[in-house]
Each structure stands twice: as structure tokens, then as C-alpha cells.
C-alpha positions as CSV (number, residue, x, y, z in Angstrom):
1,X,102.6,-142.7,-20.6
2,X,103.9,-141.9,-16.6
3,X,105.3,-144.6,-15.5
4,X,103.3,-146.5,-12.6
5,X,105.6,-146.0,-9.1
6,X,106.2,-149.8,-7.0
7,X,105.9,-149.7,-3.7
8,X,109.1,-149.3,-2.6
9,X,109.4,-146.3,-4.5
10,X,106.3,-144.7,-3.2
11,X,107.3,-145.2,0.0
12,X,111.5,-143.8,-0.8
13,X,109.0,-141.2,-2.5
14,X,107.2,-140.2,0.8
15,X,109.9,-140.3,2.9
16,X,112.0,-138.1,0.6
17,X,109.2,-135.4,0.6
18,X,108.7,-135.4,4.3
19,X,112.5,-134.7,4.9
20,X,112.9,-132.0,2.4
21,X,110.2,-130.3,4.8
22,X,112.3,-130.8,7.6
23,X,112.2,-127.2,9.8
24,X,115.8,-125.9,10.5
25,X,116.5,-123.4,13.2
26,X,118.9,-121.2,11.3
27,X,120.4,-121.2,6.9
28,X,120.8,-124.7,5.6
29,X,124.1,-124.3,3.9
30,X,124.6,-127.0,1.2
31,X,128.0,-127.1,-0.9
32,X,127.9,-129.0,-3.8
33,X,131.0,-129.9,-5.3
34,X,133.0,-132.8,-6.9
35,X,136.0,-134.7,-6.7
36,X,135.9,-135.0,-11.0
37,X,135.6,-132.7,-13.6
38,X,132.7,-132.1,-15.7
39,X,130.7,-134.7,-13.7
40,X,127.6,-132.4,-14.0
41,X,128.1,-130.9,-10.3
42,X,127.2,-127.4,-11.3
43,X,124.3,-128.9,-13.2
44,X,122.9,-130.9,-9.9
45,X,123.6,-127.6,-7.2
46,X,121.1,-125.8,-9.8
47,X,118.5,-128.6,-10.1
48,X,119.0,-128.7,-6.1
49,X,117.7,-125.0,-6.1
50,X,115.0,-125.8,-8.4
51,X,113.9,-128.7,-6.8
52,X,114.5,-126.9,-3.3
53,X,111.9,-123.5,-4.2
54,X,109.4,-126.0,-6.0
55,X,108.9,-128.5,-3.1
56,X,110.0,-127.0,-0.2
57,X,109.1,-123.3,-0.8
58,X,110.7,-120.5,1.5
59,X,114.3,-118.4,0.6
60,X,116.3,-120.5,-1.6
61,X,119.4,-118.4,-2.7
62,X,122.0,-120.6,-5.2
63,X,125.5,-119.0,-5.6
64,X,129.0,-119.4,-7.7
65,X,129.8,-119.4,-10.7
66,X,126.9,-122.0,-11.7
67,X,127.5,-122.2,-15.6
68,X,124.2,-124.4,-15.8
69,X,122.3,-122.1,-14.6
70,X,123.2,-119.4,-16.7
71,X,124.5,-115.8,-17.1
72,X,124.1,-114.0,-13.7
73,X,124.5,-110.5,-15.4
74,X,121.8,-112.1,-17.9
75,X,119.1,-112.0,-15.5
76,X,116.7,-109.2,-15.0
77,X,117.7,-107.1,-12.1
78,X,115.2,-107.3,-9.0
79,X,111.6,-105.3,-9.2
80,X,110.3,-103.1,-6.3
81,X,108.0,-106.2,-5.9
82,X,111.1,-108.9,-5.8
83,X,113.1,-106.9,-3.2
84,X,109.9,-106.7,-0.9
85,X,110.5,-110.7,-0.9
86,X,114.3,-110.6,0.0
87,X,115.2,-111.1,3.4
88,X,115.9,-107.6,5.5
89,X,119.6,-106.9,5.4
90,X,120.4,-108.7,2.6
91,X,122.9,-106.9,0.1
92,X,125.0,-107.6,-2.9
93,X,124.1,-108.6,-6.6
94,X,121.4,-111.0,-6.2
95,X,118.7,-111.8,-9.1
96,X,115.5,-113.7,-9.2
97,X,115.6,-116.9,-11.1
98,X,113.0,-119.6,-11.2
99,X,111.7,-118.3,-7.9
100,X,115.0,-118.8,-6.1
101,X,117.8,-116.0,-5.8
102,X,121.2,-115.9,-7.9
103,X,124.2,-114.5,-6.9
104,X,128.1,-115.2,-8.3
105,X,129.8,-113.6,-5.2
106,X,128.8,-114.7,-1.6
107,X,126.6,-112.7,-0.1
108,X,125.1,-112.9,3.7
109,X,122.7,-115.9,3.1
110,X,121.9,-116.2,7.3
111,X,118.3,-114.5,6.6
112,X,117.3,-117.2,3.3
113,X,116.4,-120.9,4.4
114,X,118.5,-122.6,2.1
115,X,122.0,-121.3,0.7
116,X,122.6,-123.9,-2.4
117,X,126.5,-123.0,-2.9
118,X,128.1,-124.5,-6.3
119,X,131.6,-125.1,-5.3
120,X,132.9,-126.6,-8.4
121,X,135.9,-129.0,-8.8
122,X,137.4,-129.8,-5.5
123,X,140.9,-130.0,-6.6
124,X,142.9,-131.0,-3.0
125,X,140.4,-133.5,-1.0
126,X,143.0,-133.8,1.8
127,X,142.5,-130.2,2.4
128,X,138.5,-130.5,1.7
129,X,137.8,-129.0,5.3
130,X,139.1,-125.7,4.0
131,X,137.8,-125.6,1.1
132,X,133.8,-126.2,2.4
133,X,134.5,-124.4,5.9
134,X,131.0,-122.5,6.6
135,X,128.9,-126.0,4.8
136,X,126.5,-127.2,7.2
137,X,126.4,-130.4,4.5
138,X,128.2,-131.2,1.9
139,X,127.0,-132.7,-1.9
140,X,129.7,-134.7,-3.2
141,X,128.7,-135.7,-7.0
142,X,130.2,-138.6,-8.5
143,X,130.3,-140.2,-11.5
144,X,129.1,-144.3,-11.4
145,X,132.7,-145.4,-11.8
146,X,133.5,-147.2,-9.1
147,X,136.8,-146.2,-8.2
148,X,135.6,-142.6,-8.0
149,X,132.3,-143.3,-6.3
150,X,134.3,-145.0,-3.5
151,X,136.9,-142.5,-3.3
152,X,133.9,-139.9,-3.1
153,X,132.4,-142.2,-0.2
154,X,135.4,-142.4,1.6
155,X,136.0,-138.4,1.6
156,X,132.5,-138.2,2.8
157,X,133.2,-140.6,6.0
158,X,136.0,-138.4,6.5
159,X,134.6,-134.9,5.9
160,X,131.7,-136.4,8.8
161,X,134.3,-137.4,11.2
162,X,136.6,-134.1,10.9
163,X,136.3,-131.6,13.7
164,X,136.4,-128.7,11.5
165,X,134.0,-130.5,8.7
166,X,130.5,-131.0,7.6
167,X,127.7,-133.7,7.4
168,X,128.4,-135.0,4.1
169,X,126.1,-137.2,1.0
170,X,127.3,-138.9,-2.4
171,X,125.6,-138.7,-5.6
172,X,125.9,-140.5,-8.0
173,X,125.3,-139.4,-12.1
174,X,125.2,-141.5,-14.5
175,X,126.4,-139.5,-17.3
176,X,127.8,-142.1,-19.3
177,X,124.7,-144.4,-19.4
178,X,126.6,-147.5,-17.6
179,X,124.7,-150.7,-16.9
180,X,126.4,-151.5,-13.7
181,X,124.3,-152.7,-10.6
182,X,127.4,-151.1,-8.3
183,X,125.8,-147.5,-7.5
184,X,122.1,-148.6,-6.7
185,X,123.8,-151.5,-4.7
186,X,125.8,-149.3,-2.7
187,X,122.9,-146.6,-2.3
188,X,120.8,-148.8,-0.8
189,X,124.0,-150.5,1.7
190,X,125.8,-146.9,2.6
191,X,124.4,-144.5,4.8
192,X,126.2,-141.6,2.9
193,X,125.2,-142.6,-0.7
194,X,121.9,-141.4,-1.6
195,X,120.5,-142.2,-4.9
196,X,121.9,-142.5,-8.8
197,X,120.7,-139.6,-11.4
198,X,120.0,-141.1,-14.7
199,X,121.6,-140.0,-18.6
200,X,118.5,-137.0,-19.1
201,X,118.9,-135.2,-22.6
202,X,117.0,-131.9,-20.5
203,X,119.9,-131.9,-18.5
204,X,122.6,-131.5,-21.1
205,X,120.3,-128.4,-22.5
206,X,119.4,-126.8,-19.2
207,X,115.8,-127.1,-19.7
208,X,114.9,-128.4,-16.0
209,X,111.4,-128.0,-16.6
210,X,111.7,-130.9,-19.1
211,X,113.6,-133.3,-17.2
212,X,112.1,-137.2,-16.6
213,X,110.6,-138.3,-13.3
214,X,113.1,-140.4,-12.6
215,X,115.7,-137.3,-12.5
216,X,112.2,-135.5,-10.5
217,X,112.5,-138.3,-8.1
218,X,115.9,-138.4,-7.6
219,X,116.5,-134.9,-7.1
220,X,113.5,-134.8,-4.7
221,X,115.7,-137.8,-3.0
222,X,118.6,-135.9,-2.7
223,X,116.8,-132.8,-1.4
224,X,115.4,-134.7,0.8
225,X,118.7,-136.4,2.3
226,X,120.4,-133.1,2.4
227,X,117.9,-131.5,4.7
228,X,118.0,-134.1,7.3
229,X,122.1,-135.3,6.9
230,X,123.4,-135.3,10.0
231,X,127.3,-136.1,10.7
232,X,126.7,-138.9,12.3
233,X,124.6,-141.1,9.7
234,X,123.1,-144.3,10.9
235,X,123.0,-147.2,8.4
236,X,119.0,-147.4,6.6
């Protein structure tokens, strides 16, 4: 049975699918990335993409080295009828999948309307402008352990306030099926913490057509806050 939504849910709901619409002048460039390892970022940047062509329609093109969403050199190349979808100009190795685009090198992404980049492990934070030069926002995913969530939160204050950096949101996934209140709390109090991802067996197999609504709903919240994240966030 599908669970019945409250109010306050409908309405974070609502709000989440009327940002992900947001227009943008030119490529929305999200990184996604992590200051941990095997926190399930390269599994989030491809449910980004997925939740990006399914909601929000238009150009969605998701590149690096995204093992969670599979072999590159395993998907079918392009037909004559894929190509007449892809942006004039665009060149390079790219592959349909799930309605987006694939690609494991960069490739000019200033003719799609979102560029999903998975930027892996983020090994030196205190040179993090470097590393996500070109991001219009960054995706830093966390695991719910406090002291990493807040060290995430803190690099995302920083990476706003930088002169070379980039509007920056936490996420937080729950990987290890923890009971603590701390990351909804601080979701709802920071401006740069969007929502927590819950444990989801469809996750750990790559079937995203089989994940929960409550991983549906978060993504869709995420999507949502990384349309409209500006560098300068305002408290909710």
C-alpha cells in the first residue's frame, strides 16, 4: 500500500517539483562528489540524472566514471534517430541511457540543459575550488555521521563564499540505517542541507526504477534544491 503523504510533505513535495522546473539561461552544471568513500556519491549523481530526464525533461547528459550507472562501452552506440536529438555541435563518445546521455570523458555540455558530473571522492577539500572549477553547484553527499555531515556543511559554506567556487548543497544517505534525529534536524535548520536518502535495497542493485517513494521524494528534493541553489542561501 502507498503510503498516504502529510501535509508538510505535500507541500516540501510541491515546492520541490516547481524548482526542478526552474528555467536557466545557459547548462546547469552540477558536480556531485563526496568528502567519504563509498558513501553512494556515484550512485546519487546517477539517480540525479534519472530523476532530472523523468521530471524535468530537456538535455540531461551525466558524465565520469559513474560505476552505478554502468559500463559506458556497454551501452548501445547512438541511432540515426538518437543523434537527431543531440544538441548541434556536440562531439565525443556519448550514449543514450534512460533518456539521458552518457559519457566517461568530458565533452562540450553548453548546448544540454543539465550536465550531471560524477566527481567521485574529493580527496583535498582545502583545494575543493580546483577540483569543481567549471560547477555552477555543487552536490556534496554525506554519510548521517555527524562529524562528517558537519564537516561536509562546513566545506559547503566555504565553497559558497569562495571567489573562485560554486553554490553548494549537502546530502545526506543513510547507508547504514542509523536512528539518529541529527540529519532531519539539521535539514530542516541549514540552508545548505537539503534532505536525508533512506537505506533502499534498489539502490545497492542499480535498479532505479524499483526504488521507494521515499528515495522518489528525496531525490525529487534534491533535484529540486540544486536547480534553484544560489551562493548566497537564505535560511528556510
Amino acid at each position: 500500500m502507498t503510503p498516504v503523504l502529510g501535509a508538510t510533505a505535500v507541500r516540501t513535495l510541491d515546492r520541490a517539483v516547481r524548482d526542478v522546473h526552474a528555467p536557466t539561461p545557459t547548462v546547469r552544471r552540477i558536480v556531485v562528489t563526496s568528502l567519504e568513500r563509498a558513501t553512494g556519491a556515484s550512485t546519487v549523481a546517477a539517480l540525479l540524472a534519472h530523476t532530472l530526464v523523468r521530471h524535468r525533461g530537456g538535455r540531461v547528459l551525466l558524465t565520469g566514471a559513474s560505476a552505478a550507472a554502468g559500463d559506458v562501452d556497454a551501452l548501445p552506440h547512438p541511432t540515426t534517430t538518437d543523434l537527431a536529438t543531440l544538441p548541434p555541435g556536440v562531439t565525443g563518445d556519448v550514449r543514450p541511457w534512460h533518456g539521458a546521455w552518457r559519457s566517461l570523458a568530458p565533452v562540450d555540455d553548453r548546448a544540454f540543459d543539465v550536465s550531471v558530473v560524477d566527481g567521485g571522492h574529493l580527496s583535498d577539500p582545502l583545494r575543493a575550488h580546483v577540483h569543481l572549477a567549471g560547477a555552477h553547484v555543487v552536490l556534496l553527499v554525506s554519510s548521517v555521521e555527524r562529524v562528517m555531515g558537519e564537516q561536509a556543511l562546513v566545506l559547503a559554506d566555504a565553497l559558497a563564499a569562495h571567489p573562485e567556487g560554486a553554490a553548494a548543497t549537502v546530502a545526506f544517505v543513510n547507508r547504514q540505517r542509523s536512528r539518529s534525529p541529527w540529519p532531519q534536524l539539521i535539514c530542516r535548520r541549514h540552508p545548505r542541507a537539503s534532505t536525508v536518502l533512506p537505506y533502499d535495497e534498489a539502490l545497492a542493485t542499480e535498479q532505479y526504477a524499483r526504488v521507494s517513494q521515499s528515495t522518489r521524494i528525496g531525490m525529487l528534493e534534491i533535484a529540486g534544491d540544486l536547480m534553484v541553489a544560489e551562493r548566497a542561501r537564505a535560511a528556510r
